[in-house]
N, C-alpha and C positions, 0 to 999 in steps of 0.2 A: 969666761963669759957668764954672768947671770944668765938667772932666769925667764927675765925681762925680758933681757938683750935677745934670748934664743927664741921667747915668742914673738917681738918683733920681728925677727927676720922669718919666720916659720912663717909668719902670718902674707907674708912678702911673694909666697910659692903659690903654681897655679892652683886651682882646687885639687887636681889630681895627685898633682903631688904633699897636696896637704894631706888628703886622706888617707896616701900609703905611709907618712909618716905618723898620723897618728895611726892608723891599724899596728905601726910597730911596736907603739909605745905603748898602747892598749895590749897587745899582746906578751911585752914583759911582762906585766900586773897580772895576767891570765888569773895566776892561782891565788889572787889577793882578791879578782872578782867574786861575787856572788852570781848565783845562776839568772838572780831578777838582772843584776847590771848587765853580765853578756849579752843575756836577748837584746837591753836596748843600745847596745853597743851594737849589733846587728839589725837589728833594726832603722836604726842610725844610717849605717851602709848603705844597707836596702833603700832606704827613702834617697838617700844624697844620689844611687841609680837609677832610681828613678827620674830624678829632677835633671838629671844631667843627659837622661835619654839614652841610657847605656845599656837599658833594657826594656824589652817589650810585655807592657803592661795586658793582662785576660780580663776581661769583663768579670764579676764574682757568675754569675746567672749564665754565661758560657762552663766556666770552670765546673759548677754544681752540674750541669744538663750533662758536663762528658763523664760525671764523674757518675753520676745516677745513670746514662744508660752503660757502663761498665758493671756495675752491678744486677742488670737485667740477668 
């Protein structure tokens, strides 16, 4: 099978499983990344969990308020 052929059918899966197949594939490369590519390989993530509602997003001015009265 080309290359082609493999991302047309890849391209074919729902999103969820598009994303665990690329986190595999991104993750062979691991040590051919650089440290700027990983963050937005995760960040990447991050956002596609967002958009998909697989996680519950903090307001920033929430997060800052608990984080400032933790340091009282």
């Amino acid at each position: 099978m080309s290359v082609e052929e493999l991302k047309r059918e890849a391209l074919k899966l729902p999103a969820d499983e598009r994303e665990l197949l690329a986190m595999e594939l991104l993750s062979s490369l691991r040590s051919e990344l650089t440290y700027e590519e990983e963050w937005a390989v995760e960040a990447d993530r991050r956002a596609m969990e967002i958009r998909e509602g697989r996680v519950e997003t903090i307001p920033a001015d929430e997060v800052f308020r608990k984080a400032l009265d933790r340091l009282k």
